[in-house]
N, CA and C of each residue as an Amber inpcrd file, in Angstrom:
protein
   609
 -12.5960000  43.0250000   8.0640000 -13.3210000  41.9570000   7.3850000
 -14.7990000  42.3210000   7.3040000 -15.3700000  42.1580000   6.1750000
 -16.7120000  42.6770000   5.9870000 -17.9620000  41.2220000   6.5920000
 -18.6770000  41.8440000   7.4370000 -20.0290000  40.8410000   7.8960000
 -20.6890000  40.9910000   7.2440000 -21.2110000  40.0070000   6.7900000
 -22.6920000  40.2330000   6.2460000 -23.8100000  39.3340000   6.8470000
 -25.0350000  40.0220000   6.8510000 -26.0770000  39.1100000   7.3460000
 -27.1620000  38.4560000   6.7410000 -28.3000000  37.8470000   7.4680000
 -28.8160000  37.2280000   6.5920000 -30.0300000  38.4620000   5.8660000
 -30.2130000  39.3230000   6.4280000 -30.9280000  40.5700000   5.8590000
 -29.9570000  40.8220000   4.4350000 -28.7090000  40.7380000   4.3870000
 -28.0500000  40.8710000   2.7270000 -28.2280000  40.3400000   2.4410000
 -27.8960000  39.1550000   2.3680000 -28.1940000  37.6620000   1.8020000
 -29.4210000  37.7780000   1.0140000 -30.3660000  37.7910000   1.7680000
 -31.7180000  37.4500000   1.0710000 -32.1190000  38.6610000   0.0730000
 -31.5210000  40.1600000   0.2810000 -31.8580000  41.2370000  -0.5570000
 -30.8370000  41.3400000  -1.8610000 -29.8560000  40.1030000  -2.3890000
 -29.2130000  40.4050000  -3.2870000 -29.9910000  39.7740000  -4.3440000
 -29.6370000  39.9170000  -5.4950000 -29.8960000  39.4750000  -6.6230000
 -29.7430000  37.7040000  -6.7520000 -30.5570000  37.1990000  -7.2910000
 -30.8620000  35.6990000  -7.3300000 -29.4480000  35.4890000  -7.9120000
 -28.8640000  35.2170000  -8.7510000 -27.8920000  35.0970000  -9.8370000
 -26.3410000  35.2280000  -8.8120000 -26.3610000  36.5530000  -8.0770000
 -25.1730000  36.8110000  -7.1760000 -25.1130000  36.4640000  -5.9890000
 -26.3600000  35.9840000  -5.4570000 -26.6180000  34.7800000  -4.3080000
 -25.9450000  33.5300000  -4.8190000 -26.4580000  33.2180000  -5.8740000
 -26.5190000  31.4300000  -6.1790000 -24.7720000  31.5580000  -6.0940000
 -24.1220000  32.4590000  -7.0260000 -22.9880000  32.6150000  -7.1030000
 -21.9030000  32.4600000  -6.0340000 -22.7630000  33.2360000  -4.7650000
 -21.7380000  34.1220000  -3.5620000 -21.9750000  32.7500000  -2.7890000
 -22.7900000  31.8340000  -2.5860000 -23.2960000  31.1670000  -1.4890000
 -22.7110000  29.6700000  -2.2260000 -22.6480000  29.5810000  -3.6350000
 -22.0740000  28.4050000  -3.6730000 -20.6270000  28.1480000  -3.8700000
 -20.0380000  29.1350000  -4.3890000 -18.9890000  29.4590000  -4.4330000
 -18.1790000  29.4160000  -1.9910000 -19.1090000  30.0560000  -1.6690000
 -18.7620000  30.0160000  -0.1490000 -18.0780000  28.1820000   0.0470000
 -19.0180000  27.2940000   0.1220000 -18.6240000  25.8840000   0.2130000
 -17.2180000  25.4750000   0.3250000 -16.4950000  26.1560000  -0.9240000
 -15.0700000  26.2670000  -1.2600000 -14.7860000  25.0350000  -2.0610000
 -13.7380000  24.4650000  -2.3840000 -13.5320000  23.4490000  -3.3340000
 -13.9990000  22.2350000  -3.2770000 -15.4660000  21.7050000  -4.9500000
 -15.8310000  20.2140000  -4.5990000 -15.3810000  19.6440000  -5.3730000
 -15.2310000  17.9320000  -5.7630000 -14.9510000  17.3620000  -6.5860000
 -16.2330000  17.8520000  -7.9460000 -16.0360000  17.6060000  -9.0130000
 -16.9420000  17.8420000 -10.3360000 -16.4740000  16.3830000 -11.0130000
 -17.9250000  16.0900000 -11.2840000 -18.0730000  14.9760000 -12.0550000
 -19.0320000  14.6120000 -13.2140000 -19.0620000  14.1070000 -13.7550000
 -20.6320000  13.6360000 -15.1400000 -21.2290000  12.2710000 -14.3980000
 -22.4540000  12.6920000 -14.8210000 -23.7810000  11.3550000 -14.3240000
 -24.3700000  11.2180000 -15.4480000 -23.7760000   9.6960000 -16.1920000
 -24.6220000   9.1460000 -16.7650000 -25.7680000   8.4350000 -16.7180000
 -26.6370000   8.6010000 -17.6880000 -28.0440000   7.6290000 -17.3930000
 -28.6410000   7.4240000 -18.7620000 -29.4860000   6.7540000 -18.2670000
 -30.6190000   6.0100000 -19.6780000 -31.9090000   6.0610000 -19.3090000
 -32.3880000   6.3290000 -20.4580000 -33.7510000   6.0420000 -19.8650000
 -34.3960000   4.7830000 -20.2980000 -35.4400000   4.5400000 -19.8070000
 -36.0730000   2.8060000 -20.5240000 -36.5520000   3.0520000 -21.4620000
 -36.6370000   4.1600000 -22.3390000 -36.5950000   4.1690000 -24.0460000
 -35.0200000   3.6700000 -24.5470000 -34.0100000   4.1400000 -23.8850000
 -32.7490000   4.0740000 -24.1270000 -32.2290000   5.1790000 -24.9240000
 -32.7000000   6.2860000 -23.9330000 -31.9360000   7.9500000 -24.1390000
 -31.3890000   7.8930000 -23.4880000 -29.9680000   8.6890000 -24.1960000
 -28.8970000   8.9720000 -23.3850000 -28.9820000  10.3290000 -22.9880000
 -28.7160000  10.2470000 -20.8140000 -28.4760000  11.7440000 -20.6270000
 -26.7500000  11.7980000 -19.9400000 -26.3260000  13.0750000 -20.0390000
 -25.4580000  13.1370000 -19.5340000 -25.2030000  15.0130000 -18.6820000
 -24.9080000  14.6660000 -17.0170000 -25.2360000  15.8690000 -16.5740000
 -23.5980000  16.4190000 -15.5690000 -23.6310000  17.5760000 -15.7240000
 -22.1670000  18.0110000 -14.5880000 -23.2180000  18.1060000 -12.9740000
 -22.5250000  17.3460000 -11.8890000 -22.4850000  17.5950000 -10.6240000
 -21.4720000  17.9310000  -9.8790000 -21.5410000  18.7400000  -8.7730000
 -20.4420000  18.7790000  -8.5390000 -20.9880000  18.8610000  -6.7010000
 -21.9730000  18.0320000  -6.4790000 -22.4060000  17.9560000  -4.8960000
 -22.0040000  16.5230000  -4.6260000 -21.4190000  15.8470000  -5.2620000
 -20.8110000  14.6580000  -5.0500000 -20.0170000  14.2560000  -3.6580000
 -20.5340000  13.3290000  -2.7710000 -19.7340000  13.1530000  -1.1210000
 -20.2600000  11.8260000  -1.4910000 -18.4920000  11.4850000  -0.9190000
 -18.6630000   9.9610000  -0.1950000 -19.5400000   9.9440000   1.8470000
 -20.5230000   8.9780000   1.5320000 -20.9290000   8.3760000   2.5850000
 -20.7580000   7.3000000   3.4580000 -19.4980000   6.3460000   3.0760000
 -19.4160000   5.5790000   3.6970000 -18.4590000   4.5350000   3.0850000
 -17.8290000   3.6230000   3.5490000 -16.8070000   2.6850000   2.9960000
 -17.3950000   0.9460000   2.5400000 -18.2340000   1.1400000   3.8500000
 -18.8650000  -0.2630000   4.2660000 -20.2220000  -0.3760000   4.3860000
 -21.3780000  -0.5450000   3.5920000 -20.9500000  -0.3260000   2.0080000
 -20.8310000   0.6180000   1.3840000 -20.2830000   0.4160000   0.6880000
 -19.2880000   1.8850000  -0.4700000 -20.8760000   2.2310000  -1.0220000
 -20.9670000   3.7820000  -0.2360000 -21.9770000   4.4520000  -0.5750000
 -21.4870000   6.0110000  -1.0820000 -22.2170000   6.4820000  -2.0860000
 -21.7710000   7.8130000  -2.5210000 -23.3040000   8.5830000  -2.5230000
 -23.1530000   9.6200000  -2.3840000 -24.2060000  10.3170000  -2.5310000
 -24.0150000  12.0270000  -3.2170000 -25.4160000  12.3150000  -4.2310000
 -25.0280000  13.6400000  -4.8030000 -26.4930000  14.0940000  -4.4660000
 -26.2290000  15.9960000  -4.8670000 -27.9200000  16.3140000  -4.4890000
 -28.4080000  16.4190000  -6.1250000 -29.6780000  16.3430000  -6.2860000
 -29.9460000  16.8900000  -7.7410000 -30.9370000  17.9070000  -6.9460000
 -30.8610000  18.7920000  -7.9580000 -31.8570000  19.9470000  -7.9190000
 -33.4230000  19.6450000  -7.8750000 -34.0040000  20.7920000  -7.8870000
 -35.5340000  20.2140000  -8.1210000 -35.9870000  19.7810000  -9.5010000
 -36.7460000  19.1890000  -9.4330000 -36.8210000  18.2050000 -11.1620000
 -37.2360000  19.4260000 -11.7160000 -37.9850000  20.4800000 -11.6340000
 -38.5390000  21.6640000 -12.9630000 -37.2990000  21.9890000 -13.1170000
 -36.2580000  22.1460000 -12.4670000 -34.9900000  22.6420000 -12.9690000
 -34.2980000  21.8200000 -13.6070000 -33.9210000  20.3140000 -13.5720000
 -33.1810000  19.3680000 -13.6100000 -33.9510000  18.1400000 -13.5330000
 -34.9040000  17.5170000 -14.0960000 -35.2490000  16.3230000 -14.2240000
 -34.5450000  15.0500000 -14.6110000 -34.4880000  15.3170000 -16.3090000
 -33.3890000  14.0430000 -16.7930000 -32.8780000  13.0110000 -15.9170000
 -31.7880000  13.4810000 -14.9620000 -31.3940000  13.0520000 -14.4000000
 -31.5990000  11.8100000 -13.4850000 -32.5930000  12.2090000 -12.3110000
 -33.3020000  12.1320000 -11.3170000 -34.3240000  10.8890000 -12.0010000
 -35.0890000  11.0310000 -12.6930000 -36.3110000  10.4480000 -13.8950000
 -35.5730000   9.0490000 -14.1720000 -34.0420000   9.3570000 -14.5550000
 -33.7230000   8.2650000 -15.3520000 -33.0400000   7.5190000 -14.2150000
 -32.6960000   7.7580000 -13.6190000 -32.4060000   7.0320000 -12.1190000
 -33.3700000   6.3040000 -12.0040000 -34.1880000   7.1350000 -11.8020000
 -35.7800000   6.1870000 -10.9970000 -36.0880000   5.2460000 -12.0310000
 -36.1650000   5.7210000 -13.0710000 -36.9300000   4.8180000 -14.2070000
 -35.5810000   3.3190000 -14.0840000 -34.4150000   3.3080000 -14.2490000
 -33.2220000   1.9720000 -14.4430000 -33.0650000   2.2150000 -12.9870000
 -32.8890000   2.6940000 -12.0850000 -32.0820000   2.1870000 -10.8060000
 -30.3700000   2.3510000 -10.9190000 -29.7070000   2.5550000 -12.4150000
 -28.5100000   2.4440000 -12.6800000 -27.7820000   3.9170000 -13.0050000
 -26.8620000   4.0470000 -12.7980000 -25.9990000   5.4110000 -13.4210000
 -24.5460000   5.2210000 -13.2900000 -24.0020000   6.1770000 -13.7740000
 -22.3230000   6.4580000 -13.5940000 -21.8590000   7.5600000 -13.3360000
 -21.0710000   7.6480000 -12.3510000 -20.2970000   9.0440000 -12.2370000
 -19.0890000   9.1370000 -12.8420000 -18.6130000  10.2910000 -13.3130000
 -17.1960000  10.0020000 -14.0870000 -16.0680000  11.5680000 -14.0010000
 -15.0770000  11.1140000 -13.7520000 -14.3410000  12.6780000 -13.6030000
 -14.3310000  13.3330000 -14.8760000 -13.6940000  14.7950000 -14.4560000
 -13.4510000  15.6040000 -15.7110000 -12.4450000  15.8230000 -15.1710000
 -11.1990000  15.7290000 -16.7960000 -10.0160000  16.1740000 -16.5090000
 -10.0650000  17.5510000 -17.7460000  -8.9120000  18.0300000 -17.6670000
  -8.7520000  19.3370000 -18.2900000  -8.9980000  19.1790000 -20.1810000
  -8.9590000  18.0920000 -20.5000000  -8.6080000  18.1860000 -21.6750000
 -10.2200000  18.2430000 -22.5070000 -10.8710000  17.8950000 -21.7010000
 -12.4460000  18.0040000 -22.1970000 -13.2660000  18.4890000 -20.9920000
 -12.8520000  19.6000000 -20.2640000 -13.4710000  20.4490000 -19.2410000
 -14.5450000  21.2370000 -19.8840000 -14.4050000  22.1410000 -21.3260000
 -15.3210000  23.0460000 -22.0340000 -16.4180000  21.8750000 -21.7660000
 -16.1330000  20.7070000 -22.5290000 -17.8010000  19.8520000 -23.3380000
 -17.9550000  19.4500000 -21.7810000 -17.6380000  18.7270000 -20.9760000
 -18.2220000  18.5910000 -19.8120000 -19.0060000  19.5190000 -19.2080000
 -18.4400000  20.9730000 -19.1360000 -19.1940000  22.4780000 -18.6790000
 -20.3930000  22.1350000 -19.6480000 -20.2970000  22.2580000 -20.7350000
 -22.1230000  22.1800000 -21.5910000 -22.4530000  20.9990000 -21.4720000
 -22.7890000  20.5060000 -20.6100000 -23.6520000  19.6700000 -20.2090000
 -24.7060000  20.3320000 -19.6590000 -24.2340000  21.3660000 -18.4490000
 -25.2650000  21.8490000 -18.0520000 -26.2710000  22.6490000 -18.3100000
 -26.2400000  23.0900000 -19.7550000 -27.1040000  23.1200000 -20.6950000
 -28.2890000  22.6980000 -20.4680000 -29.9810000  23.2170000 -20.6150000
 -30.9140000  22.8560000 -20.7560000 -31.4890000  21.9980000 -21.8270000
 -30.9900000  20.7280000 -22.0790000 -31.1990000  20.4210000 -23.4040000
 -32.8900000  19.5570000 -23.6350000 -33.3540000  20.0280000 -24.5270000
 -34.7530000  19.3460000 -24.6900000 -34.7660000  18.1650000 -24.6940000
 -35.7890000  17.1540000 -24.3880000 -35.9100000  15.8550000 -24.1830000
 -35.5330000  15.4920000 -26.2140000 -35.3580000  14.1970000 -25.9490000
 -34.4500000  13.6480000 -27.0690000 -33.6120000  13.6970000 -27.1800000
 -32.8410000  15.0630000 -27.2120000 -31.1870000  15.3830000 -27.0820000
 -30.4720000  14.5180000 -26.2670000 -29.3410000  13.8580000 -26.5000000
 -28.3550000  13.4640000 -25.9710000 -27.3580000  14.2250000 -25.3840000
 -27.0010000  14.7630000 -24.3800000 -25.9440000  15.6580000 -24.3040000
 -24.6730000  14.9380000 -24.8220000 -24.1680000  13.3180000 -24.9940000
 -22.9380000  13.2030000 -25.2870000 -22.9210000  13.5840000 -26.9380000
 -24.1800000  13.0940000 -27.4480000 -24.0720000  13.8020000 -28.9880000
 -23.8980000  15.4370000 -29.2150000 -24.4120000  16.0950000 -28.3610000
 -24.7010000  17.5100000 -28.2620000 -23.1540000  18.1300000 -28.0050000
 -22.5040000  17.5250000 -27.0400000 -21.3410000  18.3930000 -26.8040000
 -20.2480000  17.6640000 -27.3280000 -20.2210000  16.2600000 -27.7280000
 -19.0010000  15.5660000 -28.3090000 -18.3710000  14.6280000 -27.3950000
 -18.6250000  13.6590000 -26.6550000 -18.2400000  13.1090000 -25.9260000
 -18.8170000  11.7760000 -25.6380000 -18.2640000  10.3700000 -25.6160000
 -18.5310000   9.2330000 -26.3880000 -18.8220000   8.5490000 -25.2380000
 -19.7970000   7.8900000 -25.1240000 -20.6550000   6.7520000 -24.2100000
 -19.9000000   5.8400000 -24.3450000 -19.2640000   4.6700000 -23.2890000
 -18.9420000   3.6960000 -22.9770000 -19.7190000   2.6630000 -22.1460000
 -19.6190000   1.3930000 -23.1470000 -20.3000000   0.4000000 -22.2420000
 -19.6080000  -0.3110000 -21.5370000 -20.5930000  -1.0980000 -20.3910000
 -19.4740000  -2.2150000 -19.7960000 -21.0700000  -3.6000000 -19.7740000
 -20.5680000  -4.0920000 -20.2900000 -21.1100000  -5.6170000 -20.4540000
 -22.5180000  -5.6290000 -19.2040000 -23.4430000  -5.7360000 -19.6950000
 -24.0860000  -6.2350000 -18.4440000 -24.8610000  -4.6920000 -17.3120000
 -24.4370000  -3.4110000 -17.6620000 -24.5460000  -2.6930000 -16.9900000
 -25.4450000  -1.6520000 -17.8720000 -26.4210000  -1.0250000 -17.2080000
 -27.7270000  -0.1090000 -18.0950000 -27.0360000   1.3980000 -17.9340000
 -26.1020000   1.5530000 -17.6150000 -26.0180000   3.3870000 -18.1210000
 -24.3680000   3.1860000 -18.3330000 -24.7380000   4.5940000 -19.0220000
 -23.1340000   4.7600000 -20.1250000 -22.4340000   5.7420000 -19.0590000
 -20.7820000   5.0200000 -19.5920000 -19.6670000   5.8190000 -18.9300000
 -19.4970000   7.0180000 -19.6520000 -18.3510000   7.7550000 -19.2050000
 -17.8050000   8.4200000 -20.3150000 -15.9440000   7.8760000 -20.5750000
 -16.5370000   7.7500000 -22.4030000 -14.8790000   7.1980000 -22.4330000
 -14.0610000   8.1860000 -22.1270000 -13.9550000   9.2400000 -22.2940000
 -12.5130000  10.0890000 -21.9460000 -12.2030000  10.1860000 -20.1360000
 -13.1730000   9.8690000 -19.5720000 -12.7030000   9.8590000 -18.0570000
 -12.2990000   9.2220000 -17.5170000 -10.8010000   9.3110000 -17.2140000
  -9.7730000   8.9320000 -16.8910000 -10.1250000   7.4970000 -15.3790000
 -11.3340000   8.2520000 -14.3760000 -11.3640000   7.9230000 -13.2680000
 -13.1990000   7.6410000 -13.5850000 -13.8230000   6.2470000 -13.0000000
 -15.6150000   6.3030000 -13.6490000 -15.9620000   4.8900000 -13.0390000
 -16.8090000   5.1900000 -12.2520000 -17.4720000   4.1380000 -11.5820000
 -18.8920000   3.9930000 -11.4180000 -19.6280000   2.8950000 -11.4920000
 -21.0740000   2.3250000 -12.0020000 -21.5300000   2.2350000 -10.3020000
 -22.9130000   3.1000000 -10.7110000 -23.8360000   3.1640000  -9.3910000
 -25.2430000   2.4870000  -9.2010000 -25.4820000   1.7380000  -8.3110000
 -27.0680000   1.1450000  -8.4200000 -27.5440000   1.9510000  -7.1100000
 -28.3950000   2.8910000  -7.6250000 -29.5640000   3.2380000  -6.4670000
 -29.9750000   2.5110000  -5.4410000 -29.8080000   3.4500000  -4.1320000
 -30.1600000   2.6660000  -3.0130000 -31.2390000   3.4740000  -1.9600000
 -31.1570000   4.6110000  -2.9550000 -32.4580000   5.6390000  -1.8970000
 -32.0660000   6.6830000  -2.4760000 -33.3900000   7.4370000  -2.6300000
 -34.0020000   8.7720000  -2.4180000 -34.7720000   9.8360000  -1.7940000
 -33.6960000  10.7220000  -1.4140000 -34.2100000  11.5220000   0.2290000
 -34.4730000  12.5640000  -0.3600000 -35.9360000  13.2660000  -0.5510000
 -36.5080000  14.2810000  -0.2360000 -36.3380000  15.1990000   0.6550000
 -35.7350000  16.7030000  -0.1900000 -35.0970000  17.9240000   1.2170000
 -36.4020000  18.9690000   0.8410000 -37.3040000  18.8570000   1.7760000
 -38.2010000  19.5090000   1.5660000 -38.2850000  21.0530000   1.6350000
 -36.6610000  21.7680000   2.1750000 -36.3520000  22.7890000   2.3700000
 -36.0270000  23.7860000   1.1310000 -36.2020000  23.0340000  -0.1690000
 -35.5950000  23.4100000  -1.1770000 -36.3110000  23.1320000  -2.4270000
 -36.9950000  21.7120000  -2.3430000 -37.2860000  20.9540000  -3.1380000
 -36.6170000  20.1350000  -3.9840000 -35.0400000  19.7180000  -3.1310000
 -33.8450000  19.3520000  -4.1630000 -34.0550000  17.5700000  -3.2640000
 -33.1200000  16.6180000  -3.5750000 -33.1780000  15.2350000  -3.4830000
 -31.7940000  15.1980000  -3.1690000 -31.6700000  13.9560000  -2.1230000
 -30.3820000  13.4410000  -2.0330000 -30.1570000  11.7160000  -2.2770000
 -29.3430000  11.8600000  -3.6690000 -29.5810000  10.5190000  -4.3890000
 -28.4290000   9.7440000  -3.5020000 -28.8220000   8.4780000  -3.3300000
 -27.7770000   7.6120000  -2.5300000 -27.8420000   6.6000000  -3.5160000
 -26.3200000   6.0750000  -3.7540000 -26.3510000   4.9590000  -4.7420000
 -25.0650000   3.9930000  -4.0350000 -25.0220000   2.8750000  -4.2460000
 -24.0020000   1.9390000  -3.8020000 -22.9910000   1.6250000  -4.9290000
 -21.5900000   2.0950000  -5.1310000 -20.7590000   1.2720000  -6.2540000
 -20.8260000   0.1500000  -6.2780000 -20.6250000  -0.1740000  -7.6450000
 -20.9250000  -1.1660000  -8.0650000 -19.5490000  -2.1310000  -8.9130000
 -18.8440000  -0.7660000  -9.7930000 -18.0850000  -1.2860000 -10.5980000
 -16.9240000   0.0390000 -10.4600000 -15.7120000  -0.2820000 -11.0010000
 -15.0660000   0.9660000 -10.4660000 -14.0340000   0.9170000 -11.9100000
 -13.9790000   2.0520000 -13.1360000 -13.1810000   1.3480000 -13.9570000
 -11.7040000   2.8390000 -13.8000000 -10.8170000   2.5490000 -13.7280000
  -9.2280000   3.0530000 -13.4060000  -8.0670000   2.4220000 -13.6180000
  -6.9360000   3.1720000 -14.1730000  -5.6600000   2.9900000 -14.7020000
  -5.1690000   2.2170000 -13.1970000  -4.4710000   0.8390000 -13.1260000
  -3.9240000   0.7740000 -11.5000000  -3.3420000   1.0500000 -11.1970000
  -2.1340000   1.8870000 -12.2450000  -1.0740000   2.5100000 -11.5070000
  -1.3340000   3.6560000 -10.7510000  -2.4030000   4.4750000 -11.0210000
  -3.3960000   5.2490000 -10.1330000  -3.2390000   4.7250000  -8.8940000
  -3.7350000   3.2910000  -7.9820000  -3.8730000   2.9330000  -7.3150000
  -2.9150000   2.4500000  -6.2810000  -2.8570000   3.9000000  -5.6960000
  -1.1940000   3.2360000  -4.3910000  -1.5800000   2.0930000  -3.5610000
  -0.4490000   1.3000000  -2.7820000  -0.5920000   0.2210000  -2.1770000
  -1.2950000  -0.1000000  -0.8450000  -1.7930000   1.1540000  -0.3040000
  -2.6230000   1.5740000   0.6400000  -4.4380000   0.9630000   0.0690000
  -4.4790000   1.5920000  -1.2700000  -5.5850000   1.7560000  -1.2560000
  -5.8360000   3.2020000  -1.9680000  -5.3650000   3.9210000  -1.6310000
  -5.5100000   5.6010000  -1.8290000  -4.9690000   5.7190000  -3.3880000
  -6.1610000   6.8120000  -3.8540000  -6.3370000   6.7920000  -5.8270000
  -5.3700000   8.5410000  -5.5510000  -4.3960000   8.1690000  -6.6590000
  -4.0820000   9.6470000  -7.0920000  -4.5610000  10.4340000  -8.0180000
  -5.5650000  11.0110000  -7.3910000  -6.4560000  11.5850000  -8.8230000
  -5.1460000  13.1520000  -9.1020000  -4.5780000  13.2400000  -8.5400000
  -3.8410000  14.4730000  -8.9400000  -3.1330000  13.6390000 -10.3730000
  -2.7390000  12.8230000 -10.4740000  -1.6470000  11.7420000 -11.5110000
  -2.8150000  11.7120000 -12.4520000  -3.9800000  11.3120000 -12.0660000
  -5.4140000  10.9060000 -13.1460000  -5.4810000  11.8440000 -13.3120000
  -5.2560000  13.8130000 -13.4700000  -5.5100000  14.9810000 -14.1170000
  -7.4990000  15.3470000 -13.4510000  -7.8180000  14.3960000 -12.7580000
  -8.9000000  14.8790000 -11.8430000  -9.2090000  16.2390000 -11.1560000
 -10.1420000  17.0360000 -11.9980000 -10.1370000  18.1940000 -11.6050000
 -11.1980000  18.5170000 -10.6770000 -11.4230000  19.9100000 -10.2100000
 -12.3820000  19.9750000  -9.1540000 -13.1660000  21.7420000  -9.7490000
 -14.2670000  22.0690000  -8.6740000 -14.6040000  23.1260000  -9.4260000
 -14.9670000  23.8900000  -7.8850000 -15.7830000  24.9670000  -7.9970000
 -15.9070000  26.0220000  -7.0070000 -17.1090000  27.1010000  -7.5130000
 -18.3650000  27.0400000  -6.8710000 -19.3360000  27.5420000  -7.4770000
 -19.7170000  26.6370000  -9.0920000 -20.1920000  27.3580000  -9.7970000
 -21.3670000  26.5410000 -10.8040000 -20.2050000  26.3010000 -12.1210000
 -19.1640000  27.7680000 -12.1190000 -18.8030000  27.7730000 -13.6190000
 -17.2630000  27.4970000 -13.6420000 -16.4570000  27.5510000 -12.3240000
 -15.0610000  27.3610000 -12.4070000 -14.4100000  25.9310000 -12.1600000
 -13.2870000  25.9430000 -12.6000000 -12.8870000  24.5490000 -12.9690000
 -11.4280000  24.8690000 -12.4330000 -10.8170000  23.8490000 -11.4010000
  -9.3070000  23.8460000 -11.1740000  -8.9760000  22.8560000 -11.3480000
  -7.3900000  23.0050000 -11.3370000  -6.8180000  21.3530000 -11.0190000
  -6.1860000  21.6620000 -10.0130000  -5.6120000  20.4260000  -9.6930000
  -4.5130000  20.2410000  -8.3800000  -3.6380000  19.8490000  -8.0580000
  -2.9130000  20.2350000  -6.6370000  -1.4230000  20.1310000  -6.5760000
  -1.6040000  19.8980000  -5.3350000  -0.9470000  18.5010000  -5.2090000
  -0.8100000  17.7470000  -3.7450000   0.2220000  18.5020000  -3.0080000
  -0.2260000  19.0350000  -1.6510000   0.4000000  19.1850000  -0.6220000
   0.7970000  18.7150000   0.0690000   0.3690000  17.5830000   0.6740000
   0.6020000  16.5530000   1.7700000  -0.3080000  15.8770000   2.1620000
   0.1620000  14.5520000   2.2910000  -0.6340000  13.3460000   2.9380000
  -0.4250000  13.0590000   4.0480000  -1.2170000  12.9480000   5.5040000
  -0.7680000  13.0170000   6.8860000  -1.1840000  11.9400000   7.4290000
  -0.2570000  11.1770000   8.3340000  -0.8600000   9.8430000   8.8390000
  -2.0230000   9.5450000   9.6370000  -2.3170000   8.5800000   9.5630000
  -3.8520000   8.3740000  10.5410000  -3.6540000   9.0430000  11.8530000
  -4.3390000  10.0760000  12.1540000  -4.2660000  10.7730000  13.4880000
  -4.7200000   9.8370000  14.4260000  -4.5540000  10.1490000  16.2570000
  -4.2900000   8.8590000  17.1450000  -4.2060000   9.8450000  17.8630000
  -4.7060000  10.1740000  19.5110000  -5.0150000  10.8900000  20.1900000
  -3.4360000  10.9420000  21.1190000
């Protein structure tokens, strides 16, 4: 088995770092973050640092990058307080991937790549209609990682929109049935195949 240290690490190429080191993590969920801004531009971005934080209250949290890299995002948060996260399933995986596209201010990415904003009554940022699985977030903090210059956005659900037959009697969502895919490093995209569900462990 080959070691490597942090003397490699730091002497490879930027591009085959970002690659080798995020790809390491191993499989995350991938999702779209919608937002608005208080002009009422639409952005739409792929994350895929998405972790649940908590049940009680239903807190989720993602990182965004540093704003010279990735602003939109982050900006339009702050500016409404509101957003949406939304899965990608296989059938519109390409236009979800160009999202992450650098797109100039004005641009819409759902106009840009083809993919249609959904409203819900009462709520300031757009879903996406083709995602199967999409739930509405109100900001609840922003943590500064000064190690990086990246942010860790914390938002509280709010609204949760899903097929219920999705929804087993437990509680527990079958995103394998919802075509909920996942990704690995920046550019790959899988789906999945349930192995097993194991009961509440008990010492």
């Amino acid at each position: 088995m080959q070691l490597i240290s942090p003397g490699d690490i730091g002497s490879w190429e930027r591009f085959y770092r970002a690659n080798f080191i995020n790809s390491l993590t191993g499989f995350k969920s991938v999702s779209l973050i919608g937002t608005r801004n208080s002009e009422g531009q639409l952005n739409l971005g792929v994350f895929s640092s998405i972790v649940h934080l908590g049940s009680n209250p239903p807190l989720v949290g993602y990182i965004n990058r540093p704003r010279a890299a990735a602003p939109h995002t982050l900006a339009n948060i702050e500016s409404t307080r509101f957003y949406t996260i939304n899965h990608i399933a296989r059938d519109f995986v390409g236009k979800a991937h160009q999202t992450s596209a650098k797109y100039p201010d004005g641009i819409s990415e759902f106009e840009a790549v083809g993919l249609q904003p959904e409203w819900l009554a009462g709520f300031a940022a757009p879903f996406v209609q083709e995602s199967t699985v999409k739930y509405a977030m109100a900001l609840r903090r922003i943590v500064p990682i000064d190690l990086n210059d990246t942010y860790l956005v914390i938002g509280e659900v709010q609204w949760v929109m899903v097929n219920k037959d999705l929804v087993q009697a437990d509680g527990f969502i079958d995103l394998h049935a919802a075509g909920s895919l996942c990704s690995n490093g920046v550019d790959s995209y899988y789906s999945t195949h349930p192995l097993v569900r194991l009961p509440y462990a008990k010492p």
